[in-house]
C-alpha positions in Angstrom: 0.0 0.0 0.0 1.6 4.0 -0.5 2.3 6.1 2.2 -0.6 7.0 4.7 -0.8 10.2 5.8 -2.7 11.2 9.3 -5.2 13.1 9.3 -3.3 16.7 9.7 -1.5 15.9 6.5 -4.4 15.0 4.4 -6.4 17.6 5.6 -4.1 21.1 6.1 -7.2 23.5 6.4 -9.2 20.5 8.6 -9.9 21.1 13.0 -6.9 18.3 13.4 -5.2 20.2 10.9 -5.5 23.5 12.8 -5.3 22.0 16.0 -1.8 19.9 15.4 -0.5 23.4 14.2 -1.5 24.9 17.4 0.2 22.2 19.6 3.3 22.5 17.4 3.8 26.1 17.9 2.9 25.9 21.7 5.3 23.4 22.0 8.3 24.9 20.6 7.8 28.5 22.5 7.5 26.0 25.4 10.0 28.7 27.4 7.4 31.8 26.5 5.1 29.6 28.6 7.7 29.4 31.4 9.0 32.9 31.2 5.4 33.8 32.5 4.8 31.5 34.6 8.1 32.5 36.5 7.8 36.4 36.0 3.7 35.6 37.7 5.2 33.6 40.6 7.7 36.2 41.2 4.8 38.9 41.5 2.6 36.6 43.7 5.9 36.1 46.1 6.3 39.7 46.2 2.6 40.9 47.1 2.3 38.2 49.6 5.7 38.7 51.5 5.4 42.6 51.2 1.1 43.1 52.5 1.9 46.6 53.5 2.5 48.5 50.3 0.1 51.0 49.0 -1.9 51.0 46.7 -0.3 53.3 44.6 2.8 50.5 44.7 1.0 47.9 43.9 -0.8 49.4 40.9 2.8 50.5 39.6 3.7 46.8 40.2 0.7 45.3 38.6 1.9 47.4 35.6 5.0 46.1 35.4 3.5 42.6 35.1 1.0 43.8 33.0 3.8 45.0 30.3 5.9 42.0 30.6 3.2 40.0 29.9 2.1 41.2 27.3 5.5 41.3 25.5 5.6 37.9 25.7 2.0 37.1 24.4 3.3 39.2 21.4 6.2 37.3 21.2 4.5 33.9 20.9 2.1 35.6 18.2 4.6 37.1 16.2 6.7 33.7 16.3 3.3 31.8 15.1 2.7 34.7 12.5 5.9 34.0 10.7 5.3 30.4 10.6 1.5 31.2 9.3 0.1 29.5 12.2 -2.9 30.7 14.4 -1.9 33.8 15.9 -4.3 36.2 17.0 -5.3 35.3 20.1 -1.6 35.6 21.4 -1.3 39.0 20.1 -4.9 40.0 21.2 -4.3 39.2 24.8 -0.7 40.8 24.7 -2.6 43.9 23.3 -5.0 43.6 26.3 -2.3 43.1 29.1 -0.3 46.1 27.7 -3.3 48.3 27.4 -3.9 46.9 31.2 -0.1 47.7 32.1 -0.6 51.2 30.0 -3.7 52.3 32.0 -2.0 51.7 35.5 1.2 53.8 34.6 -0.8 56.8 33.5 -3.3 56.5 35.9 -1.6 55.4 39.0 -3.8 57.8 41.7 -7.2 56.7 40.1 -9.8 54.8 43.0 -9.2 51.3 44.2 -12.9 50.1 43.2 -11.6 51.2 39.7 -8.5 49.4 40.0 -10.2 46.6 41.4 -12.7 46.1 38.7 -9.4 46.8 36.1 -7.8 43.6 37.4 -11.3 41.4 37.3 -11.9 42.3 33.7 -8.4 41.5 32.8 -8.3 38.2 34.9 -11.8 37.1 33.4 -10.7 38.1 29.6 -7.1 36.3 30.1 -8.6 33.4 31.6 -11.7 32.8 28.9 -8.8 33.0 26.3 -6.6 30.8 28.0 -9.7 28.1 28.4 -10.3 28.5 24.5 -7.2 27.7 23.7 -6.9 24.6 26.3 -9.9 23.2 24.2 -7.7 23.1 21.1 -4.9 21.7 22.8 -3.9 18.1 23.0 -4.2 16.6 26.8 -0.1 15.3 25.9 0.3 19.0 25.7 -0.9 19.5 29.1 -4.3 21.0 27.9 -5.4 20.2 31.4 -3.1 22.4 33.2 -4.1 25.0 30.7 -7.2 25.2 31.0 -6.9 25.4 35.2 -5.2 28.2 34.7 -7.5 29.8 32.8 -10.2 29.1 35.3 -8.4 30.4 38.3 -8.5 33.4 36.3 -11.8 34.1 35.7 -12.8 32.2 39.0 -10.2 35.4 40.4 -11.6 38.0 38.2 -15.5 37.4 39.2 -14.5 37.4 42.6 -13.2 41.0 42.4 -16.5 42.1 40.7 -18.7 40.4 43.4 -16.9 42.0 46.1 -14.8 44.9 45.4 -14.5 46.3 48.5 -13.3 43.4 50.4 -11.5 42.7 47.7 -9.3 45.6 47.6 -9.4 44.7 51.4 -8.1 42.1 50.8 -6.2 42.9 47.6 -2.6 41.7 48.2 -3.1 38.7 49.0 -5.7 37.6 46.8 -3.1 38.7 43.8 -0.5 37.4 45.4 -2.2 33.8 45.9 -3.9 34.0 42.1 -0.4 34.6 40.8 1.4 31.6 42.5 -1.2 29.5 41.3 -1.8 30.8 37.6 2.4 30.8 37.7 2.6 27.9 38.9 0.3 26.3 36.2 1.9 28.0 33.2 5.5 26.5 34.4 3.9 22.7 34.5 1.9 23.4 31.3 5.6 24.9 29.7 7.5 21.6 30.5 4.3 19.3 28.9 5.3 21.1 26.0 9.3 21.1 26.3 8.9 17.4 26.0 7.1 18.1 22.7 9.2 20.6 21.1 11.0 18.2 18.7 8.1 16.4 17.4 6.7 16.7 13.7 4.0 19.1 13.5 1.6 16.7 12.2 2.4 14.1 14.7 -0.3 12.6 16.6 0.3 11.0 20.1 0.4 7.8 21.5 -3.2 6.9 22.2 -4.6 10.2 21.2 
């Protein structure tokens, strides 16, 4: 019998197709994954060791975040752009986070309700995202831990909206414990995927 093909190679513009794409290019920008995964554990330790900052501090170190962030969404979406891979959702939510970081610079005196509801609709947005892409994902690719993360997210974010003024109460150490955890999450999810990086981009798992 010739050759047979899987199903990402027969089909190019096919959901497997589009899907096996998507797991390739998460795979090998494995370390963008881990890059913010470290840089969000790094802000969680820092709000959580350090209660007693004001507000103005922490909305200057929510920026921060923020920009880096969202440089390295726009890195992964530029890297999947050149490669003519799926793209925009990288770049949208590296848009968002920058517009985020942006707003927090310019406006670091504004009210803490208005920060508070800044950083739900962010977390809620970045965590809907995250969950759509976890359903594209392979469960080799650790769409699992992906998708956690994206619900700590918007489990984070709704919390903030239902009660902003214990919330901002609060504020600190809620971010501080989101972080660890959404970190934490990214840097599993980025070594499911190291151990992909050198695979074929049509290849299809054992068992999957």
């Amino acid at each position: 019998m010739g050759t047979t093909f899987g199903a990402d190679n027969a089909f190019p513009n096919s959901e497997p197709a589009k899907s096996g794409a998507m797991n390739a290019m998460l795979a090998r920008n494995w370390w963008v994954m881990a890059l913010r995964g470290v840089c969000a554990v790094l802000f969680g330790l820092i709000a959580l060791l350090l209660p007693g900052v004001t507000i103005t501090s922490l909305v200057l170190l929510f920026a921060a975040y923020m920009l880096v962030d969202g440089v390295f969404a726009i890195i992964a979406g530029v890297r999947a752009a050149t490669r003519r891979e799926r793209w925009w959702p990288f770049i949208l939510e590296g848009v968002i986070d920058l517009a985020a970081g942006v707003v927090a610079v310019v406006a670091p005196i504004a009210t803490i309700l208005a920060f508070v509801w800044l950083s739900g609709a962010w977390a809620v947005v970045s965590g809907v995202m995250m969950i759509a892409a976890a359903v594209r994902l392979r469960a080799s690719h650790g769409k699992w831990w992906l998708g956690f993360g994206g619900l700590v997210s918007v489990v984070w974010g709704i919390l903030l909206f239902v009660a902003p003024i214990e919330g901002a109460v609060a504020m600190t150490w809620w971010l501080g414990a989101y972080a660890l955890v959404f970190g934490g999450a990214l840097i599993v999810l980025a070594f499911r995927l190291r151990g992909h990086r050198n695979e074929p981009r049509g290849a299809v798992p054992q068992g999957a």
